[in-house]
Structures are given as structure tokens and as C-alpha cells.
mmCIF file of the N, C-alpha and C atoms, coordinates in Angstrom:
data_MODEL
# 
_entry.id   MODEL 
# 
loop_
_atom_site.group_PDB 
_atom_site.id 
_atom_site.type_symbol 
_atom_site.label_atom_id 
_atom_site.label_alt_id 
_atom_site.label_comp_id 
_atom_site.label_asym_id 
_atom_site.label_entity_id 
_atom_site.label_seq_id 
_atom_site.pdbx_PDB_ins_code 
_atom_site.Cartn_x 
_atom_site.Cartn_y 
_atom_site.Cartn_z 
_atom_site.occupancy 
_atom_site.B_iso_or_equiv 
_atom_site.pdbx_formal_charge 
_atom_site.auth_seq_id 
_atom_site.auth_comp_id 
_atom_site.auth_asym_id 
_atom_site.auth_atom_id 
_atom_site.pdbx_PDB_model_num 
ATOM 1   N N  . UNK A 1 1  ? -74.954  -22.626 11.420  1.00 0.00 ? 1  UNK A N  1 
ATOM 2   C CA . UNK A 1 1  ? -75.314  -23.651 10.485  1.00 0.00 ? 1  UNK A CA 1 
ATOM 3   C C  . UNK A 1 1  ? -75.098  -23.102 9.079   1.00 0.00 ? 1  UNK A C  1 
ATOM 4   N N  . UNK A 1 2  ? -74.556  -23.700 8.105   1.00 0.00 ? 2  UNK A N  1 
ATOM 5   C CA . UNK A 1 2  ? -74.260  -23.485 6.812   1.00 0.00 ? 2  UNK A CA 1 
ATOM 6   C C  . UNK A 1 2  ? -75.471  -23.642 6.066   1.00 0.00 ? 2  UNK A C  1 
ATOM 7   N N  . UNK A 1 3  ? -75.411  -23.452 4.869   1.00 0.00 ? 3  UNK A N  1 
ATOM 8   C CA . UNK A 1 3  ? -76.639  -23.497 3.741   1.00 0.00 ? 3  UNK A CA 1 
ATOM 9   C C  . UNK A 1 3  ? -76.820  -25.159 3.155   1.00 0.00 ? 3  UNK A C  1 
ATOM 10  N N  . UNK A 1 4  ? -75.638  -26.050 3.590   1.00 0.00 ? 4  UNK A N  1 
ATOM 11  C CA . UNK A 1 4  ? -75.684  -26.975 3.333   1.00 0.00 ? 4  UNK A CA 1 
ATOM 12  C C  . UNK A 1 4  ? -76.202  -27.646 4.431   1.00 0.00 ? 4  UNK A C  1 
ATOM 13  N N  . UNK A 1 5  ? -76.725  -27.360 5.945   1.00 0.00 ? 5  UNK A N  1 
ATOM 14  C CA . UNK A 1 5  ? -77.287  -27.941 6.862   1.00 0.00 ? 5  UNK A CA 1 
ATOM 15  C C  . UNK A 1 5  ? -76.311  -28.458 8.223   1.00 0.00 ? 5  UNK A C  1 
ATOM 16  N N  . UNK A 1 6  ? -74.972  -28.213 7.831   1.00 0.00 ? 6  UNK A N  1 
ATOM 17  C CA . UNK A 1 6  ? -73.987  -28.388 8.936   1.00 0.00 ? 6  UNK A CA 1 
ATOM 18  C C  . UNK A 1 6  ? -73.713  -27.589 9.754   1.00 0.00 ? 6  UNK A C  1 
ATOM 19  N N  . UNK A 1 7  ? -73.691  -27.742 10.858  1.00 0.00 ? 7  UNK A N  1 
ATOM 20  C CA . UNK A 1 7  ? -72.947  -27.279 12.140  1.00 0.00 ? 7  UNK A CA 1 
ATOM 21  C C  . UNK A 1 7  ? -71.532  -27.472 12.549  1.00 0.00 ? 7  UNK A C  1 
ATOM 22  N N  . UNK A 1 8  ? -70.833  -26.877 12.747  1.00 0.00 ? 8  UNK A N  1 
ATOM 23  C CA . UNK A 1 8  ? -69.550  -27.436 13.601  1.00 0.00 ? 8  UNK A CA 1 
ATOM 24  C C  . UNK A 1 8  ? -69.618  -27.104 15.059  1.00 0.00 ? 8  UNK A C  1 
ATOM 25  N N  . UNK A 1 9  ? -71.117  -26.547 15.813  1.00 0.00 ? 9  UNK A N  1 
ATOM 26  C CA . UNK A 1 9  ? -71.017  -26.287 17.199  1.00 0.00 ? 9  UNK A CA 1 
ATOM 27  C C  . UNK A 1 9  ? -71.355  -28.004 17.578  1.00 0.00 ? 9  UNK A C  1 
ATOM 28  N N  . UNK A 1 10 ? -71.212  -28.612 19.049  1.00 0.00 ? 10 UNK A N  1 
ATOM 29  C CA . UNK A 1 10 ? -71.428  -29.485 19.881  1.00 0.00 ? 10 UNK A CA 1 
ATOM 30  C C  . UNK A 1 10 ? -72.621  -28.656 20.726  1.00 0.00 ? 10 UNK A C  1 
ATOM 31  N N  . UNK A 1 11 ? -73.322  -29.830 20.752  1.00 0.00 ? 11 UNK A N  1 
ATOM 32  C CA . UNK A 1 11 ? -74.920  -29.089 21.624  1.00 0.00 ? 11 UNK A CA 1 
ATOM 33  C C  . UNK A 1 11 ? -74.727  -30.253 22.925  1.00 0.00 ? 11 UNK A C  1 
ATOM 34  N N  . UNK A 1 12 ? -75.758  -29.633 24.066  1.00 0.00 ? 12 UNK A N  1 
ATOM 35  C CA . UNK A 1 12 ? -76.153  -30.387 25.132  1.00 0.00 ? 12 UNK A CA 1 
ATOM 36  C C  . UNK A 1 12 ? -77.827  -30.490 24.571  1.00 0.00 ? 12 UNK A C  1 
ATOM 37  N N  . UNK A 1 13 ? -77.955  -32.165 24.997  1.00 0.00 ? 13 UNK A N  1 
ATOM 38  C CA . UNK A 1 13 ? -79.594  -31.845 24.351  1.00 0.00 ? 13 UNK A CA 1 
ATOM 39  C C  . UNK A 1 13 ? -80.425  -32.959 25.541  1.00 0.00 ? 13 UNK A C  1 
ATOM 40  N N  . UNK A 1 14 ? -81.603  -32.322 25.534  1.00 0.00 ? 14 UNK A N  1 
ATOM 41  C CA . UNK A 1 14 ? -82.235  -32.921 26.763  1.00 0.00 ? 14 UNK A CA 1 
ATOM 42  C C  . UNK A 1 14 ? -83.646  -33.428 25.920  1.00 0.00 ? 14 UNK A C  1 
ATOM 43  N N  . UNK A 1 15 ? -83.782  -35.162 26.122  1.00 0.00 ? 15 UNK A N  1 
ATOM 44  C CA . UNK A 1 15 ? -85.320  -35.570 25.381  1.00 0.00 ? 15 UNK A CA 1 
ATOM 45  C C  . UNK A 1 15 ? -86.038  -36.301 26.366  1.00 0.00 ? 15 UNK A C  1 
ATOM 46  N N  . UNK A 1 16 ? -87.737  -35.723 26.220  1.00 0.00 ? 16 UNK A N  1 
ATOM 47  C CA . UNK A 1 16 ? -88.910  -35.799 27.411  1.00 0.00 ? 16 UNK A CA 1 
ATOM 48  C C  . UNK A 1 16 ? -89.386  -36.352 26.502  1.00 0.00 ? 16 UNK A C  1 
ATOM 49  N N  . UNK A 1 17 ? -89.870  -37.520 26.666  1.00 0.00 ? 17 UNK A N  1 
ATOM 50  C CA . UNK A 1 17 ? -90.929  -38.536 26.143  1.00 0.00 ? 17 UNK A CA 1 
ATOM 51  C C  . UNK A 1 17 ? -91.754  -38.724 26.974  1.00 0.00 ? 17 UNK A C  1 
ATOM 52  N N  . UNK A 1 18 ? -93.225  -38.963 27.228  1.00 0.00 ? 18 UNK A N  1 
ATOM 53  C CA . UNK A 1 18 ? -94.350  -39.093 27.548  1.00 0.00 ? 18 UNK A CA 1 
ATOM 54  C C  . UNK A 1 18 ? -94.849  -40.332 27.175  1.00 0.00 ? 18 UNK A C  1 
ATOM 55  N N  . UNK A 1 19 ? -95.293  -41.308 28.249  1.00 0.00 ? 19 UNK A N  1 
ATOM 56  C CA . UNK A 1 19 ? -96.298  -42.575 27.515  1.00 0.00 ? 19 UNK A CA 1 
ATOM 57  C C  . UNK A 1 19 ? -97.571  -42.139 27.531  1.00 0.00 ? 19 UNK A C  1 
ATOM 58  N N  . UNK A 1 20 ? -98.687  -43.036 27.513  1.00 0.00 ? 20 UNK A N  1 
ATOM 59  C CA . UNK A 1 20 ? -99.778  -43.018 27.766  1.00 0.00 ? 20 UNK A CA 1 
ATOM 60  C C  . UNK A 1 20 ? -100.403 -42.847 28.592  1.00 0.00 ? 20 UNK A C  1 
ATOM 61  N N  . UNK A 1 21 ? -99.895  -43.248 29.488  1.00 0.00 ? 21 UNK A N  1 
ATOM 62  C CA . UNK A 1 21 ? -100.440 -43.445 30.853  1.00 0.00 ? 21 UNK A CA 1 
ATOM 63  C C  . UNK A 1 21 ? -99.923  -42.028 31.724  1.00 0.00 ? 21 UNK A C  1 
ATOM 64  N N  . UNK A 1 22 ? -99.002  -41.167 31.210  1.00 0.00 ? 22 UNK A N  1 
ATOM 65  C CA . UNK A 1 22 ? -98.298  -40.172 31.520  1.00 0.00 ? 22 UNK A CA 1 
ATOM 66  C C  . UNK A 1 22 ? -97.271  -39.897 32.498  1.00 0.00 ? 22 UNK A C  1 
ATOM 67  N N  . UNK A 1 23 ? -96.763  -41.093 32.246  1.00 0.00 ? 23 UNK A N  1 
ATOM 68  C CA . UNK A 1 23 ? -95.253  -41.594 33.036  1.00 0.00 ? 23 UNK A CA 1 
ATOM 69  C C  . UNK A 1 23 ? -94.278  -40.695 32.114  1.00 0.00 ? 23 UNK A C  1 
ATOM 70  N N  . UNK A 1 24 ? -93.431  -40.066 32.731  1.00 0.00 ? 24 UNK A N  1 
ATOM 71  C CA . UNK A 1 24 ? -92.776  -39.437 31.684  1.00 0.00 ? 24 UNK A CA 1 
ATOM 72  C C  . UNK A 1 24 ? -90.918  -39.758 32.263  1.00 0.00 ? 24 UNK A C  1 
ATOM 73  N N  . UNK A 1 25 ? -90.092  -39.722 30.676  1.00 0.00 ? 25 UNK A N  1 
ATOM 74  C CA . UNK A 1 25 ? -88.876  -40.387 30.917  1.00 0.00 ? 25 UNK A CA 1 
ATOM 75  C C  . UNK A 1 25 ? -88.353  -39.248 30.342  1.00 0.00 ? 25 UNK A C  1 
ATOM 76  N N  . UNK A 1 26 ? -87.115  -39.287 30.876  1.00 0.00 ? 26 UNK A N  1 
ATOM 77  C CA . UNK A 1 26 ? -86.208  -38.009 30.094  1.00 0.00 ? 26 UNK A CA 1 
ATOM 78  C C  . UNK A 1 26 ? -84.407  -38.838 30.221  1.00 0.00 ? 26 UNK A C  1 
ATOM 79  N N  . UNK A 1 27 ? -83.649  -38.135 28.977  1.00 0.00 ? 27 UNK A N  1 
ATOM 80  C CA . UNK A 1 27 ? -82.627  -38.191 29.155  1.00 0.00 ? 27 UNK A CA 1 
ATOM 81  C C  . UNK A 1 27 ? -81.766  -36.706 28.359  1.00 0.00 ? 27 UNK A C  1 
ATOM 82  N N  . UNK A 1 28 ? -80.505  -36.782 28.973  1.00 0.00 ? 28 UNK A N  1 
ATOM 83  C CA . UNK A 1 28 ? -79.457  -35.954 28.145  1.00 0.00 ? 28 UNK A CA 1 
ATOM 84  C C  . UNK A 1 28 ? -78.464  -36.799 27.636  1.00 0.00 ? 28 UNK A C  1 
ATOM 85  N N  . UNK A 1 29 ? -77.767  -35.827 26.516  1.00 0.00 ? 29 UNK A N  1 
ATOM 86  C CA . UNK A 1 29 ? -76.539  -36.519 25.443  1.00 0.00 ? 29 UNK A CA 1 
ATOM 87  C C  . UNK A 1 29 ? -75.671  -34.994 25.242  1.00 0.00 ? 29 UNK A C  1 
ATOM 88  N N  . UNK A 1 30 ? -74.345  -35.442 25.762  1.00 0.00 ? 30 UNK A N  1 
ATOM 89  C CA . UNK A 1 30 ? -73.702  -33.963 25.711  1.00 0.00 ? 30 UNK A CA 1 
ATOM 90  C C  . UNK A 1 30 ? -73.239  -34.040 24.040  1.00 0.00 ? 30 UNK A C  1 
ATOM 91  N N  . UNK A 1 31 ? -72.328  -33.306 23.468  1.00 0.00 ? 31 UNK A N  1 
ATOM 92  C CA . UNK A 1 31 ? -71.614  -33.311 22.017  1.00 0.00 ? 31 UNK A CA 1 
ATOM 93  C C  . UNK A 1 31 ? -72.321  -33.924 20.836  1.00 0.00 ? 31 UNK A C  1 
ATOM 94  N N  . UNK A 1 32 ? -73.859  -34.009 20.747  1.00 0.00 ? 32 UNK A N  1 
ATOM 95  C CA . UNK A 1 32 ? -75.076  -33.603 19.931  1.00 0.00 ? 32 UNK A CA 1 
ATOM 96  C C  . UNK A 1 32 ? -74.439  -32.837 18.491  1.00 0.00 ? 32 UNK A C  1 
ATOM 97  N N  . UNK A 1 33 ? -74.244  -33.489 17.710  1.00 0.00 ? 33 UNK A N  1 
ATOM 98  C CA . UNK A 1 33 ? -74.311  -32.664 15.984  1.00 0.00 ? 33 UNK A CA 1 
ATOM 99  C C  . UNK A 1 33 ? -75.969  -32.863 16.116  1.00 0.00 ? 33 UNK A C  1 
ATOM 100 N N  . UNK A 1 34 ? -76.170  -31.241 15.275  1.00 0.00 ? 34 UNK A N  1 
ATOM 101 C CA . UNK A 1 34 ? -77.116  -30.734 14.518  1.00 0.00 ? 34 UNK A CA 1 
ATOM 102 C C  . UNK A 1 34 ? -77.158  -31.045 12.939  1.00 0.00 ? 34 UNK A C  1 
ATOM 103 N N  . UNK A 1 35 ? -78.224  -31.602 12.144  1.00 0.00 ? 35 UNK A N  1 
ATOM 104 C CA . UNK A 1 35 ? -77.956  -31.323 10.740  1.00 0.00 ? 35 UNK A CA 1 
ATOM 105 C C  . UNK A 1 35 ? -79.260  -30.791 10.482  1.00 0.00 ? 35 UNK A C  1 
ATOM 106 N N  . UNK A 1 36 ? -79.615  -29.770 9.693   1.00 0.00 ? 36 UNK A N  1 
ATOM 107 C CA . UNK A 1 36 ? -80.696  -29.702 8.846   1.00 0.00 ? 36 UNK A CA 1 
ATOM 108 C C  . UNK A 1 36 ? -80.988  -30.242 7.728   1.00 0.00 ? 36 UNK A C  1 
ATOM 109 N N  . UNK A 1 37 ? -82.269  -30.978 7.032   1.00 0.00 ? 37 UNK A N  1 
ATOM 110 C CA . UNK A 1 37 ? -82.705  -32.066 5.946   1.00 0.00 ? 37 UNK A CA 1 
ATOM 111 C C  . UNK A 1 37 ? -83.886  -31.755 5.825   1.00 0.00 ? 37 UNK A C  1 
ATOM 112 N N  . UNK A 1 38 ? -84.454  -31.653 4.638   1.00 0.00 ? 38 UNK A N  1 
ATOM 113 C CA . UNK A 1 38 ? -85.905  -31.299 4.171   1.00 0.00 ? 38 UNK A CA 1 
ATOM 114 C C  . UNK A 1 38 ? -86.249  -30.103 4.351   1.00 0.00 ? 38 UNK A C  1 
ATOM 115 N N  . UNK A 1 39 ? -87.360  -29.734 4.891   1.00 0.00 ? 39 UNK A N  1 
ATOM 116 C CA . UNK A 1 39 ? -88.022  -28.541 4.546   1.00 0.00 ? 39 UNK A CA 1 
ATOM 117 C C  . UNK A 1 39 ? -87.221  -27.119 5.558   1.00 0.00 ? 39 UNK A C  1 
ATOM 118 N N  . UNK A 1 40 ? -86.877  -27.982 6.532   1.00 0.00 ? 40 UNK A N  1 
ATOM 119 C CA . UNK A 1 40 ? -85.996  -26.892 7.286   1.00 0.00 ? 40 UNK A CA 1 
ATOM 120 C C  . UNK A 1 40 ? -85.185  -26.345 6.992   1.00 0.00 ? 40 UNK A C  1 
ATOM 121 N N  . UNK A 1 41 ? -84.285  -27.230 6.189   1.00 0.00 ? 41 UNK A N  1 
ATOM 122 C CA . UNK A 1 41 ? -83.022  -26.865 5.461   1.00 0.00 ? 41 UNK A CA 1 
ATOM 123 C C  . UNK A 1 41 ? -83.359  -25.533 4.336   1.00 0.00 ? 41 UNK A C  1 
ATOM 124 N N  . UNK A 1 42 ? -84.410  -24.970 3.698   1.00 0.00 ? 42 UNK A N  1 
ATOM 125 C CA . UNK A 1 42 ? -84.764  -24.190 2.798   1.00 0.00 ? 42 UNK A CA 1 
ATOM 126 C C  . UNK A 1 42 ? -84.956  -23.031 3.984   1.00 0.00 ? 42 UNK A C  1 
ATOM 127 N N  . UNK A 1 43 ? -85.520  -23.246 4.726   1.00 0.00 ? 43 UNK A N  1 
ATOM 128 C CA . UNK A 1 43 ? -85.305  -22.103 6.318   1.00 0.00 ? 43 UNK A CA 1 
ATOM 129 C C  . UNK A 1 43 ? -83.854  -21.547 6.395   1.00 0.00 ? 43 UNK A C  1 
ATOM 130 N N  . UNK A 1 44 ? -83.188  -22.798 6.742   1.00 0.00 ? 44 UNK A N  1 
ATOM 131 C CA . UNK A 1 44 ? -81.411  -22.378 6.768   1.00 0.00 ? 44 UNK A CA 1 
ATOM 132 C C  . UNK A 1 44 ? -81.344  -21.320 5.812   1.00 0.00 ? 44 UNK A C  1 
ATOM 133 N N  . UNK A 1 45 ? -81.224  -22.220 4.644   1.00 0.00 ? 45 UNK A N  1 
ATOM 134 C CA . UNK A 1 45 ? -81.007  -21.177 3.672   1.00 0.00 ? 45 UNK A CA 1 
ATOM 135 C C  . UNK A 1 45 ? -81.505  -19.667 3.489   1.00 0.00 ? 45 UNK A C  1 
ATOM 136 N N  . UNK A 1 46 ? -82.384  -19.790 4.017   1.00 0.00 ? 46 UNK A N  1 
ATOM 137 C CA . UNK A 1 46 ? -83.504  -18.452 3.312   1.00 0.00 ? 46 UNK A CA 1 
ATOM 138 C C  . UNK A 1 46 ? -82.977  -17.180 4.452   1.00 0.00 ? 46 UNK A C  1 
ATOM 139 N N  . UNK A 1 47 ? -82.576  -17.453 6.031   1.00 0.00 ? 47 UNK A N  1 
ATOM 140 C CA . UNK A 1 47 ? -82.102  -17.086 7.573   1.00 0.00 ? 47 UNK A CA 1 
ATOM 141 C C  . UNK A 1 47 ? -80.257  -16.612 6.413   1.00 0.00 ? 47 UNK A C  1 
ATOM 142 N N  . UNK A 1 48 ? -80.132  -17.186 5.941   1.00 0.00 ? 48 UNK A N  1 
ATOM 143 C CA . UNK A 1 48 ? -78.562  -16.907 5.388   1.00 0.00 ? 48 UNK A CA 1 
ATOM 144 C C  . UNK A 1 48 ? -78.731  -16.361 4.386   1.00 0.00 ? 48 UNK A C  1 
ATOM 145 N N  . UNK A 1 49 ? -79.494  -16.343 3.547   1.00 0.00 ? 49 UNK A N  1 
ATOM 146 C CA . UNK A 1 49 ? -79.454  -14.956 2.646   1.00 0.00 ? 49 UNK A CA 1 
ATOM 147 C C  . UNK A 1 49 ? -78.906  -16.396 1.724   1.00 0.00 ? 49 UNK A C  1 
ATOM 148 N N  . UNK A 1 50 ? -79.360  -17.595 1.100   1.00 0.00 ? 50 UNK A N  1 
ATOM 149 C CA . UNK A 1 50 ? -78.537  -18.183 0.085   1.00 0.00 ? 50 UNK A CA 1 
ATOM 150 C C  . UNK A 1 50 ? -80.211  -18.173 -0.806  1.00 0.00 ? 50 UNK A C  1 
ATOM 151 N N  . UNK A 1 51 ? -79.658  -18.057 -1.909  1.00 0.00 ? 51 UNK A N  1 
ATOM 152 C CA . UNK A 1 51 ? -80.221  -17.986 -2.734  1.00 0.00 ? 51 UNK A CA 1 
ATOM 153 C C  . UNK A 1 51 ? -79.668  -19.238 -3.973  1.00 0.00 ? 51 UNK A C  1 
ATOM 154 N N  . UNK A 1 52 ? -80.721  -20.311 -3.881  1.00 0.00 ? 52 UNK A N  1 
ATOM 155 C CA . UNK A 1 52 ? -80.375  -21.577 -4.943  1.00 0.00 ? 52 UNK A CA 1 
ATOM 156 C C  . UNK A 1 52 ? -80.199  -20.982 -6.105  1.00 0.00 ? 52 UNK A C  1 
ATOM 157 N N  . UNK A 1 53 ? -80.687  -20.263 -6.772  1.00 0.00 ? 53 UNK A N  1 
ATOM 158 C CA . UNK A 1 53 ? -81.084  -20.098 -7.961  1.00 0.00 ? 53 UNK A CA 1 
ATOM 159 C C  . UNK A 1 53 ? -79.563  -19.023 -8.334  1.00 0.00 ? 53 UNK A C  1 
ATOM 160 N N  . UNK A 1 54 ? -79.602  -18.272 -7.651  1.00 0.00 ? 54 UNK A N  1 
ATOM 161 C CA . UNK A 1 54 ? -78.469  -17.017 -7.698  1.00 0.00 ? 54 UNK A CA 1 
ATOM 162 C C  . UNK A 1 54 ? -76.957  -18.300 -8.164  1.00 0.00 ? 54 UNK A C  1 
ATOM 163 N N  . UNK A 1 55 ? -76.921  -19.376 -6.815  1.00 0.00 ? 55 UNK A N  1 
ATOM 164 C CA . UNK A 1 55 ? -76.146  -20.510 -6.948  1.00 0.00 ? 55 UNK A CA 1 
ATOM 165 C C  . UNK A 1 55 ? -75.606  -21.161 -8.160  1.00 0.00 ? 55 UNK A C  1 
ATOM 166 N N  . UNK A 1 56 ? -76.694  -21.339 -8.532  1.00 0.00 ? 56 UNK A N  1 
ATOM 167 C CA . UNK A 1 56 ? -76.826  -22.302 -10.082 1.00 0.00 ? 56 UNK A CA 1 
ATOM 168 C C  . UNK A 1 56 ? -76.323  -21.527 -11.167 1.00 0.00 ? 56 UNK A C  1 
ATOM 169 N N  . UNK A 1 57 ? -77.191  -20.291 -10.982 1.00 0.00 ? 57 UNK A N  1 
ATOM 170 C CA . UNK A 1 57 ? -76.199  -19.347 -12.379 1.00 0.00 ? 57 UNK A CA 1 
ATOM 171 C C  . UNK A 1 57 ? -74.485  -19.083 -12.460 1.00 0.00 ? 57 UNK A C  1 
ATOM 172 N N  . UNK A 1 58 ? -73.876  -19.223 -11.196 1.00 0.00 ? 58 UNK A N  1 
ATOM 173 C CA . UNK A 1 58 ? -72.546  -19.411 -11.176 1.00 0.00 ? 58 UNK A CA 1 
ATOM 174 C C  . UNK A 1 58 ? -71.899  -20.388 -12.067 1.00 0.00 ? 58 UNK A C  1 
ATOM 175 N N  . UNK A 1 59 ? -72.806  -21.418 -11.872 1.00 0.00 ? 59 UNK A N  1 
ATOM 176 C CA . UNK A 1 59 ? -71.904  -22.520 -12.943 1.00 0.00 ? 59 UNK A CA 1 
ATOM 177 C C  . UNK A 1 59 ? -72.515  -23.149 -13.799 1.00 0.00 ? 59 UNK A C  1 
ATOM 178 N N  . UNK A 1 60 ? -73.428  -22.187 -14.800 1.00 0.00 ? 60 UNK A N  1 
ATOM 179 C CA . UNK A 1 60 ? -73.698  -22.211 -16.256 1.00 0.00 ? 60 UNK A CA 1 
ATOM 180 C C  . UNK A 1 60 ? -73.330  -21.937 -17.056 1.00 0.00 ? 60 UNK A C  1 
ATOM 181 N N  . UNK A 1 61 ? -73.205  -22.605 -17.641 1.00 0.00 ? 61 UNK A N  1 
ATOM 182 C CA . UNK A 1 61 ? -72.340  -22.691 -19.087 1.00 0.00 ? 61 UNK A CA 1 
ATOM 183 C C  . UNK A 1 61 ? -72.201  -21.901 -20.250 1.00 0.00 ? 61 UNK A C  1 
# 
């Protein structure tokens, strides 16, 4: 995953939902994109060594 939140891998992904009553449903979806958005995405970054701030001084004036 990049610092911008993209992937170029394809995932297999498997989702278990639960009702109330505790009937439970599941499915899979093969070729799954990943993106990271919000607070995770500062994780990405931080796991990659990017530094926003380091970023920004590149293209000041």
C-alpha cells in the first residue's frame, strides 16, 4: 500500500455478518481493491516512513 492509500494487489475477502437472533450469513468476493481513508491512512503512512511535513517542505517556495 502506498502513502496515498492504494494498493495494486487483488485480495480474496470473506464477510460474516451476524443478526440478532444469531443466524449468521457469510459471503466471499475474489479481486477485492483495498484503499486506506481517514485515520488509517496516517498508519499507512507512519508503517512507510512518510513523513507529511518532510513532504510539504519539498515544494515551498
Amino acid at each position: 500500500m502506498d502513502e496515498y492509500g492504494k494498493c495494486s494487489d487483488l485480495f480474496k475477502v470473506e464477510i460474516i455478518l451476524e443478526d440478532t437472533e444469531g443466524n449468521e450469513y457469510s459471503t466471499t468476493q475474489e479481486g477485492v481493491i483495498i484503499r486506506a481513508e481517514g485515520d488509517i491512512l496516517h498508519k499507512v503512512r507512519r508503517m512507510r516512513g512518510f513523513n507529511k511535513f518532510a513532504f510539504k517542505s519539498l515544494f515551498k517556495k
